[in-house]
C-alpha positions as CSV (number, residue, x, y, z in Angstrom):
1,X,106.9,73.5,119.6
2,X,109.7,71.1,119.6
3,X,109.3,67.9,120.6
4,X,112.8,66.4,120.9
5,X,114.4,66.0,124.1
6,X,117.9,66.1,122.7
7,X,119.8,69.0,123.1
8,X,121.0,70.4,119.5
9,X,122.7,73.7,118.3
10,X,121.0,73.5,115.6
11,X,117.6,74.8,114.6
12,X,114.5,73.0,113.6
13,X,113.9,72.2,110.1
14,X,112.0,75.3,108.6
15,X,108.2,75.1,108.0
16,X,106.7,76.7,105.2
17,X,103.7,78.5,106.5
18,X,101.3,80.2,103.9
19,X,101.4,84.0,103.8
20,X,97.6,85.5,104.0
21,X,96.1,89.0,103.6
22,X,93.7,89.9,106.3
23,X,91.9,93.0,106.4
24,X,91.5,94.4,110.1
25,X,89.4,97.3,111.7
26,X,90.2,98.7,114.8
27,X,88.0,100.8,116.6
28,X,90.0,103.4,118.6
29,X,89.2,106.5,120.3
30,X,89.7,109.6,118.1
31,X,92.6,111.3,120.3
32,X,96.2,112.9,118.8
33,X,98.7,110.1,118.9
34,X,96.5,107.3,118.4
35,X,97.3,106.5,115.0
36,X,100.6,107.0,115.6
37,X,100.6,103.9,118.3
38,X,99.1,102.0,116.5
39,X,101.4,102.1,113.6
40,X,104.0,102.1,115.8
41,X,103.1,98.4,116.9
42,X,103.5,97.5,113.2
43,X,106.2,99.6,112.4
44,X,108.3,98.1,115.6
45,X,107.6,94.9,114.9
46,X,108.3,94.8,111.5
47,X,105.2,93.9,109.8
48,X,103.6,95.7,106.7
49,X,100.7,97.6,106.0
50,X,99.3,97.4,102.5
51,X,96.5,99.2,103.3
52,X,95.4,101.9,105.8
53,X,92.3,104.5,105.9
54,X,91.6,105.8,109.2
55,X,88.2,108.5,109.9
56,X,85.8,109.7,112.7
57,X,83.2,107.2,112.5
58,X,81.2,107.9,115.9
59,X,81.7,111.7,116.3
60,X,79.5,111.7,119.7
61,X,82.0,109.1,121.2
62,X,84.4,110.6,119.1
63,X,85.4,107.6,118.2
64,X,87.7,106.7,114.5
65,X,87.7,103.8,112.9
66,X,91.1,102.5,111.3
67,X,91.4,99.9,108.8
68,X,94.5,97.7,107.9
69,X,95.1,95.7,104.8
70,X,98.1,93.5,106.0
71,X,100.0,90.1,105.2
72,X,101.3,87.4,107.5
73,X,101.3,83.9,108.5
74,X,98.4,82.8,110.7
75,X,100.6,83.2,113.8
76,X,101.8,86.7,112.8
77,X,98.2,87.4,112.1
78,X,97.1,86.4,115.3
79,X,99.7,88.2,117.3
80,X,99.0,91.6,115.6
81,X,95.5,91.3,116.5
82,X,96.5,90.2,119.9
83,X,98.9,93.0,120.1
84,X,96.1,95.8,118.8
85,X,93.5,94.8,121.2
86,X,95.8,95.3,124.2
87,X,96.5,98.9,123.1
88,X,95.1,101.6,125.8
89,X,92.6,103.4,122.9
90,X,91.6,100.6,121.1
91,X,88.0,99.4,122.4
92,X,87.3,96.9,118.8
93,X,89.6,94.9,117.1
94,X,87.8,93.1,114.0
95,X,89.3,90.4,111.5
96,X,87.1,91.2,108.7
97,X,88.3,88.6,106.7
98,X,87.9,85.7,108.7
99,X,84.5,86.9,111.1
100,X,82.0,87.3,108.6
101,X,81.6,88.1,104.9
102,X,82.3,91.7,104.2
103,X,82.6,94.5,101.7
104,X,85.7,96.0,101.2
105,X,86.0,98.9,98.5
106,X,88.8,101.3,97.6
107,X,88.8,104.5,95.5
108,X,91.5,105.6,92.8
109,X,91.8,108.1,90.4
110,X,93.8,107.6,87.5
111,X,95.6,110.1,85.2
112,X,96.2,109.0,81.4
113,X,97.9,111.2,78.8
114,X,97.6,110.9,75.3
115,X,96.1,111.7,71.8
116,X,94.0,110.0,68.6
117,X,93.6,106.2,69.2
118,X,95.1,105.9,72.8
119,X,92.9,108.2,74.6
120,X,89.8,107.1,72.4
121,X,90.9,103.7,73.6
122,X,91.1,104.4,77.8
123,X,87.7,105.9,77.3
124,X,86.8,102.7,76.1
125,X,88.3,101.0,79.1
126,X,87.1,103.4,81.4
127,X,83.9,103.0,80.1
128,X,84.1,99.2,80.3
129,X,84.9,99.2,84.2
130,X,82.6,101.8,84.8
131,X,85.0,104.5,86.0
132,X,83.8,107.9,85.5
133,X,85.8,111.0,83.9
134,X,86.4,113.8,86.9
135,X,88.9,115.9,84.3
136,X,89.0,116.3,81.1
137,X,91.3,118.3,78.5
138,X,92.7,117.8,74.8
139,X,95.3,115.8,76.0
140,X,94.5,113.8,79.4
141,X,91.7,112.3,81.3
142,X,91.3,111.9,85.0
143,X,89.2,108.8,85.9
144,X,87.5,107.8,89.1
145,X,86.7,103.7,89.7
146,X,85.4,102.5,92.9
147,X,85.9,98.7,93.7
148,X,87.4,95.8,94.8
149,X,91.3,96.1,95.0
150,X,92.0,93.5,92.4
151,X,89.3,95.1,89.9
152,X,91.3,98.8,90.6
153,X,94.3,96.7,89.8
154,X,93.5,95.5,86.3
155,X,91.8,99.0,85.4
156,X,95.4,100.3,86.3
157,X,97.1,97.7,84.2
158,X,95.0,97.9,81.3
159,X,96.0,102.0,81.6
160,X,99.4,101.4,81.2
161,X,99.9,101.1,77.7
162,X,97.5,103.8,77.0
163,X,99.5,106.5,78.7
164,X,99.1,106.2,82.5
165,X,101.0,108.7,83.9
166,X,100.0,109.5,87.7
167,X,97.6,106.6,90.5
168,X,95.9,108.3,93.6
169,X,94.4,105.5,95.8
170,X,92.6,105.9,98.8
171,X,93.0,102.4,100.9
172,X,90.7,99.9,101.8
173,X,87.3,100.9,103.2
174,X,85.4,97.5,105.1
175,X,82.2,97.0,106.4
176,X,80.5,93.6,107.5
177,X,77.5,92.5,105.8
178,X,74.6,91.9,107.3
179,X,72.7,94.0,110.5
180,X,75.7,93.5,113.0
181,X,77.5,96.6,113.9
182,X,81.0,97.2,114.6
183,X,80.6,99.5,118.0
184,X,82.2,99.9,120.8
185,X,82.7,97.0,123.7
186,X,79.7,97.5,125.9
187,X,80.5,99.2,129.6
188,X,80.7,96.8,132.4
């Protein structure tokens, strides 16, 4: 807020706020359209998702859980959360990132190509960041490594020179540690 009583044309200086990744679960109820809003709120606003994996969670309350790996200042961070919760299908909206430690995992599988000391070497790798090998033939391997974003990262970037030629990822998959549960708001 400004604080200077004197009228100006001209804007306030501008402040350097830190970007942050948060990683954010809504709980929503598992409808056709619903995903759809909710990316529409994003996508309207123009703010990015890095990250989304959405699934049935609760089948019997056919509820889905979506989660959303996005970037912002504090404020813009705040307001998208603010924003979520006041959609019509969303009963949970959860900043894992800042509410209590969690574990956050994502799945890729990773296609190298080559022959002789390349592909001996990204079985090495593999090996060394316990991916597994899902396909194998004389001239490629298919790998699958579950982790942390930023360990699927330097898996990926150590493939490269070795003959990486195709990245499937899944998205970002987040639980909370510990025995609380995500669930829906209680009925009043």
């Amino acid at each position: 807020m400004n604080t200077n009583t004197a009228t100006t044309h001209y804007p306030a200086a501008a402040v350097s706020e830190r970007v942050e990744t948060r990683t954010l679960c809504v709980l929503v109820d598992n409808e056709p359209g619903v995903l759809a809003r909710v990316i529409g709120l994003f996508s309207g606003r123009g703010y990015n998702i890095d990250s989304l994996t959405v699934s049935e969670t609760e089948h019997e309350k056919h509820l889905s859980r979506i989660t959303i790996v996005t970037r912002g200042t504090p404020m813009v961070l705040e307001q998208i959360k603010n924003q979520l919760d006041r959609l019509v299908p969303v009963h949970r909206v959860l900043d894992l990132t800042t509410t209590s430690p969690a574990i956050q995992r994502e799945l890729a599988m990773v296609k190298v190509r080559g022959k002789g000391k390349e592909r001996t070497q990204a079985r090495k790798v593999a090996e060394s960041f316990d991916a597994r090998v899902i396909d194998e033939t004389a001239e490629s391997y298919v790998f699958e490594i579950t982790g942390a974003s930023d360990q699927i990262e330097r898996f990926i970037s150590q493939m490269l020179p070795l003959g990486l030629v195709e990245v499937s990822r899944t998205g970002v998959v987040a639980i909370a540690r510990g025995a609380d549960v995500m669930g829906a708001r209680a009925e009043s």
